[in-house]
C-alpha positions, -999 to +999 in steps of 0.1 A: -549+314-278-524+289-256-537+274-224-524+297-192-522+276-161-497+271-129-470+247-132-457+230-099-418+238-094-397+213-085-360+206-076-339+237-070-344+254-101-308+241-117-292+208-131-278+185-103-244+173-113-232+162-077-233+125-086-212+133-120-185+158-103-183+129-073-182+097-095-155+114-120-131+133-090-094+117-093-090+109-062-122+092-039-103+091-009-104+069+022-132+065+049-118+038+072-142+016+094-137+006+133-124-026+120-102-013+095-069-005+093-045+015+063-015-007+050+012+016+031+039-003+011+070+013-012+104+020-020+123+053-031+157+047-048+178+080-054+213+091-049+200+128-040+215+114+004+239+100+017+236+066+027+230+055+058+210+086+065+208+099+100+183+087+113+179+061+088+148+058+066+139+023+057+123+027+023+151+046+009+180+029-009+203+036-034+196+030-069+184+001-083+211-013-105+194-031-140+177-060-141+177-068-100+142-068-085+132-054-049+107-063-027+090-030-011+090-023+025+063-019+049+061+018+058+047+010+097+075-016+104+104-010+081+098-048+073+101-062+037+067-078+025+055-106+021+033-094+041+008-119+061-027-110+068-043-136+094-071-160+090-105-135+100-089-107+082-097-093+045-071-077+028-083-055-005-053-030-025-071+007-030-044+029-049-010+022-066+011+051-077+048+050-093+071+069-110+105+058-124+130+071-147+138+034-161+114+008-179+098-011-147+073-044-145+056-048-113+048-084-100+014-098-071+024-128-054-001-145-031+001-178-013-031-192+005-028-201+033+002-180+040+036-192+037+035-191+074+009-216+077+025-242+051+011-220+016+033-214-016+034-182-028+025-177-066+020-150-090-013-137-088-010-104-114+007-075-130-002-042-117+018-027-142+044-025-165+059+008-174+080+018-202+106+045-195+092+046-163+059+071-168+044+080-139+010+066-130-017+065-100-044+042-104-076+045-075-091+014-086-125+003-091-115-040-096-089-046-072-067-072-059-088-088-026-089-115-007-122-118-010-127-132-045-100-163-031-113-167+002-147-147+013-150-162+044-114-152+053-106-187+067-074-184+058-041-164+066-030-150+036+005-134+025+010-107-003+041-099-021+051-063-044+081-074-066+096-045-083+122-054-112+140-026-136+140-037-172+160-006-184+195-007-192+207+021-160+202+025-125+171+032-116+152+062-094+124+068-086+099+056-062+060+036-058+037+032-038+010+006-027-021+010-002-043-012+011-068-019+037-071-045+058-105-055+078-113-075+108-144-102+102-155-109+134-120-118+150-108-098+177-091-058+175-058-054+161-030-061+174-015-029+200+024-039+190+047-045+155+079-056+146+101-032+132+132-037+113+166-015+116+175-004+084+213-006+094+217-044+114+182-051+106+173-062+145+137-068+150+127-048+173+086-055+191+073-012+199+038+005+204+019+003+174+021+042+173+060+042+176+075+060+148+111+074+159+131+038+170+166+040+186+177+007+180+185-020+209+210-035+191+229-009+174+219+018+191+212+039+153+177+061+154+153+050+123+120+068+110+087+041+105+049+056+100+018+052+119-013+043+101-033+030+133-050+063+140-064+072+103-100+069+098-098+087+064-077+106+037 
């Protein structure tokens, strides 16, 4: 006759798959830090508007005619990269997402120190090239940093998106870049940006949190984002 004696129960009585479901979600989202700050880069090319729009959005242009390239546009300033991230500040690309209707390649330049501080830029890396343009998002694990070129952050860097349509029509479509910039020790960010009108491209110096510009120059309205005040997604 079999032994009869009390086991001790532990756990809560089912399997625990928390880590699993977490670690294989899509999307991990975004949990920003006091000294971080959300960088949003892209383009959309369509001729579903008119063009200029009213009010004008920077990021959206016409189609892009075979073989040219295009350099995508900073969503907070209406400001084509390269983009310059200063000496003291880390700079580390989180999620890419594109979809195109064309064959695309997709070009990282980087120059340190930045060409604003006497750098080249070079090419650092393909993030992709797409055939027929398939869409893709990509929340990835090795990433394009700063870090593994300068971990002390003594230099300025800049950072360049090329995008260039290898298919034979005029492209649409649209892409995406984020990123996430961190201050090492140095002091806060910066409470004003330079913005760029879509139609006479005057730079214009607003609020950080500006996003509806009329124009000193021309006098046009234009759209730009604010990423100042996210602290996640």
């Amino acid at each position: 006759m079999a032994e009869i004696f009390p086991v001790e129960t532990r756990g809560v009585g089912k399997p625990d798959y928390s880590r699993e479901v977490s670690a294989g979600r899509e999307r991990a989202g975004i949990s920003l830090k006091y000294n971080q700050q959300l960088l949003a880069w892209g383009l959309c090319w369509t001729d579903m508007v008119g063009y200029p729009q009213d009010p004008a959005v920077p990021w959206v242009k016409p189609r892009l005619v075979p073989g040219a390239p295009a350099h995508l546009i900073d969503f907070a300033t209406g400001v084509a990269v390269p983009y310059v991230t200063p000496a003291g500040y880390t700079f580390t690309m989180v999620q890419k997402d594109w979809t195109f209707n064309e064959d695309v390649e997709l070009w990282l330049y980087g120059s340190t120190p930045s060409e604003a501080d006497g750098g080249s830029l070079v090419l650092i890396a393909c993030p992709g090239i797409s055939p027929s343009g398939d869409n893709v998002y990509v929340n990835p694990v090795y990433t394009y940093t700063s870090l593994t070129l300068d971990p002390t952050s003594a230099y300025s860097h800049s950072w360049d998106v090329v995008v260039v349509n290898k298919g034979v029509g005029d492209m649409e479509g649209g892409i995406v870049f984020a990123a996430i910039m961190e201050a090492v020790g140095t002091s806060p960010f910066p409470d004003t940006k330079q913005c760029r009108c879509p139609l006479c491209h005057h730079l214009q110096t607003v609020k950080v949190g500006t996003t509806i510009i009329v124009c000193a120059n021309c006098g046009e309205t234009y759209y730009v984002q604010d990423f100042s005040k996210i602290r996640g997604l």
